[in-house]
Backbone as numpy.savetxt, mean C-alpha at the origin, in Angstrom:
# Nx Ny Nz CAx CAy CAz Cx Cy Cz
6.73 18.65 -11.86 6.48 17.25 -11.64 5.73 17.02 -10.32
5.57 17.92 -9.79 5.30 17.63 -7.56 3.62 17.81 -8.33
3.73 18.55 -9.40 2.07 19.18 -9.01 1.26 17.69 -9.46
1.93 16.97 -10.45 1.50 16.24 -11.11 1.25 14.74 -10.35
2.69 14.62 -9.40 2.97 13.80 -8.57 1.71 13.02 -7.85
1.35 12.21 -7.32 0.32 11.43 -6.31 0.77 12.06 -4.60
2.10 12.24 -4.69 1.93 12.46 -3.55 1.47 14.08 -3.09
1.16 14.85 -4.19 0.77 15.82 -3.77 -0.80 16.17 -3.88
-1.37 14.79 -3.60 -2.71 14.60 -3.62 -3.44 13.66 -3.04
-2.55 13.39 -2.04 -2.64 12.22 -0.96 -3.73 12.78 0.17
-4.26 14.10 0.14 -5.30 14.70 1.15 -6.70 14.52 0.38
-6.64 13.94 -0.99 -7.85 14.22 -1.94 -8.09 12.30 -1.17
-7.67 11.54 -0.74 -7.85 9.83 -0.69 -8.93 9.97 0.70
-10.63 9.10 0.37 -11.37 9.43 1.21 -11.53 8.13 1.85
-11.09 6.96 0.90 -11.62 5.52 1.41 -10.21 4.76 1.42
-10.70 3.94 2.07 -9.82 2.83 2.31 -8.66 2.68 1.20
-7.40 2.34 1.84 -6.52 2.10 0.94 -5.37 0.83 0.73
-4.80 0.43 0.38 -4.40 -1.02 0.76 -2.84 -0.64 -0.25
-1.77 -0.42 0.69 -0.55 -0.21 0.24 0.38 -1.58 0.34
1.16 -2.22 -0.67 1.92 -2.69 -0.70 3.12 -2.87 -1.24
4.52 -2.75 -0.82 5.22 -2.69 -0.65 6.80 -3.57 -0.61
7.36 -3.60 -1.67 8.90 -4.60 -1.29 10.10 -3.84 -0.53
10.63 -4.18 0.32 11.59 -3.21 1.11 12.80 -3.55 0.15
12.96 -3.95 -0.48 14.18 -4.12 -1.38 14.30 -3.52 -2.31
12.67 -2.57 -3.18 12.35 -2.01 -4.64 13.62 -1.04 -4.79
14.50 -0.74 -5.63 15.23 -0.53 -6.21 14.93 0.91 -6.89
13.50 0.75 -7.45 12.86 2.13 -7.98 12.02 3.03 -7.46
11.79 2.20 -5.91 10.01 3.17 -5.56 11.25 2.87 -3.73
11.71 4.05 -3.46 12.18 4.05 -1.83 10.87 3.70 -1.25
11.38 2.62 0.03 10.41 2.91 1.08 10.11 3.86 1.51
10.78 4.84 2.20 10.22 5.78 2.31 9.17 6.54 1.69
8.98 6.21 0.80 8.12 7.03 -0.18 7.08 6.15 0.23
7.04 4.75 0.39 5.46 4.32 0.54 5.48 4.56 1.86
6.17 4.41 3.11 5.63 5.23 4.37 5.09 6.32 3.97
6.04 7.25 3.39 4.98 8.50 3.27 3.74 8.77 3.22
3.33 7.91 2.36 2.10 7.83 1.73 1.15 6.99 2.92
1.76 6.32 3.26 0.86 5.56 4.75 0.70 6.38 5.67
1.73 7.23 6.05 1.92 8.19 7.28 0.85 9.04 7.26
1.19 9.75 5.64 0.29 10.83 5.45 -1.53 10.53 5.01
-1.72 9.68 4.77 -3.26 8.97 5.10 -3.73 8.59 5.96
-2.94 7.96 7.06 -3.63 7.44 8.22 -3.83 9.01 8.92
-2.86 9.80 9.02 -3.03 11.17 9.45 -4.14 12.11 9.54
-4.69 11.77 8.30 -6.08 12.62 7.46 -7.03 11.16 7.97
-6.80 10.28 8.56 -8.14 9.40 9.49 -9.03 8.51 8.32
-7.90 8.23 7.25 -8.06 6.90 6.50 -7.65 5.84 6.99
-8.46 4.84 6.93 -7.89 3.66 7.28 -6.57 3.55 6.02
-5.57 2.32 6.37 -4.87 2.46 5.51 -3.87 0.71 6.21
-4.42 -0.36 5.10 -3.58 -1.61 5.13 -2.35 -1.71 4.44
-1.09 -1.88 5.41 0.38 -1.69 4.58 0.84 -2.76 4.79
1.16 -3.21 3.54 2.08 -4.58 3.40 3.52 -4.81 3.08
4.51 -4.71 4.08 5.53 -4.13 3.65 6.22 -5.78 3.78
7.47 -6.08 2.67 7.41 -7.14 3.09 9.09 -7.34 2.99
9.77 -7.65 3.67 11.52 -7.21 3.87 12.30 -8.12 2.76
11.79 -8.85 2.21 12.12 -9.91 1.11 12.41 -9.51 -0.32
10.95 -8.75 -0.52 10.68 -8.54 -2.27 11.58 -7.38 -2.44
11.40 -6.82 -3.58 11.65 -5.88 -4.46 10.50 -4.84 -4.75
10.91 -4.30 -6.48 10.03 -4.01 -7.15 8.34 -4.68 -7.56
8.95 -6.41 -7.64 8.24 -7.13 -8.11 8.27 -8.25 -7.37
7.03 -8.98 -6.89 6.97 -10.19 -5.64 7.47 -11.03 -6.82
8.56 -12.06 -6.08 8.88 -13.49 -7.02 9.13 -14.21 -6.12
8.84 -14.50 -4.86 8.87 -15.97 -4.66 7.88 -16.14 -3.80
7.57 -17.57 -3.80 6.12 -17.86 -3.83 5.46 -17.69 -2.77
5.95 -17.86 -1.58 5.12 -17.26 -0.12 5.24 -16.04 -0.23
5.95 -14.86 -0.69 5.40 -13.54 -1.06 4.19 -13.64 -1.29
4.02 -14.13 -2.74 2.73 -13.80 -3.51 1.47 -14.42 -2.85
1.24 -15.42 -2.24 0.70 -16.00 -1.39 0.19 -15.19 -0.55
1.07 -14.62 0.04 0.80 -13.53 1.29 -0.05 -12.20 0.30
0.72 -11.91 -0.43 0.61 -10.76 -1.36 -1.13 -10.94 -1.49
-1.15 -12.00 -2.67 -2.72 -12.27 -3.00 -3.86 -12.37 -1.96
-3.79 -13.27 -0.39 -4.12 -13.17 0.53 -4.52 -11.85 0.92
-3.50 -11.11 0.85 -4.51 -10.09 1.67 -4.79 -9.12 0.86
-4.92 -8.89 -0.64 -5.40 -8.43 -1.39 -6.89 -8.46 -1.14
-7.03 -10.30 -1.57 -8.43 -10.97 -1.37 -9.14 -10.42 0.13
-8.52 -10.43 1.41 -8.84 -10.00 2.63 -9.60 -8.57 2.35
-8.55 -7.47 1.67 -8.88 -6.13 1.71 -10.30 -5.93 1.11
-10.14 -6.41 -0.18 -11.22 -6.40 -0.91 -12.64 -7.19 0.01
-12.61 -8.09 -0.04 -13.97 -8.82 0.65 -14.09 -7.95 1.57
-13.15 -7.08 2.81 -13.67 -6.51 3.92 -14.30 -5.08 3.35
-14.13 -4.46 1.97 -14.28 -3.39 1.89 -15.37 -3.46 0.25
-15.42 -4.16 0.05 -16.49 -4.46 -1.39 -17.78 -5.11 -0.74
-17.32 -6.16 -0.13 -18.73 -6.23 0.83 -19.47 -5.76 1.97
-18.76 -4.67 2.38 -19.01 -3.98 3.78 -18.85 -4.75 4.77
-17.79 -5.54 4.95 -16.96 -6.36 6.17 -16.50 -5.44 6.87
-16.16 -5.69 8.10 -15.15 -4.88 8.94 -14.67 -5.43 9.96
């Protein structure tokens, strides 16, 4: 399963990445998305983490998603249009 895993291919990620995150998810430990932040910014990816102490698995209430969509929209425009 490791070989198959994402996280054992987290050195192959060359561009920008935009992680987000519920500190409450039930199925995906935080830790596991630090990991994945730790170990990208490491290798000198940029790397936007949205961790948010509220949600879960799944954003449900509405200034989450707000926030959520926000900086989705942010990531993208800075990195689809060559913003920085």
């Amino acid at each position: 399963m490791l070989a198959r895993s994402p996280v054992s291919r987290l050195d192959c990620i060359s561009k920008p990445l935009l992680v987000i995150h519920g500190a409450n998810d039930v199925r995906v430990a935080q830790a596991q998305a630090d990991l994945v932040v730790e170990t990208v910014r490491a290798i000198g990816v940029e790397v936007d983490y949205l961790l948010n102490e509220r949600e879960g698995h799944w954003f449900i209430n509405e200034d989450s998603n707000i926030e959520l969509y926000q900086r989705i929209e942010r990531f993208l425009a800075r990195h689809l249009r060559g913003e920085h």
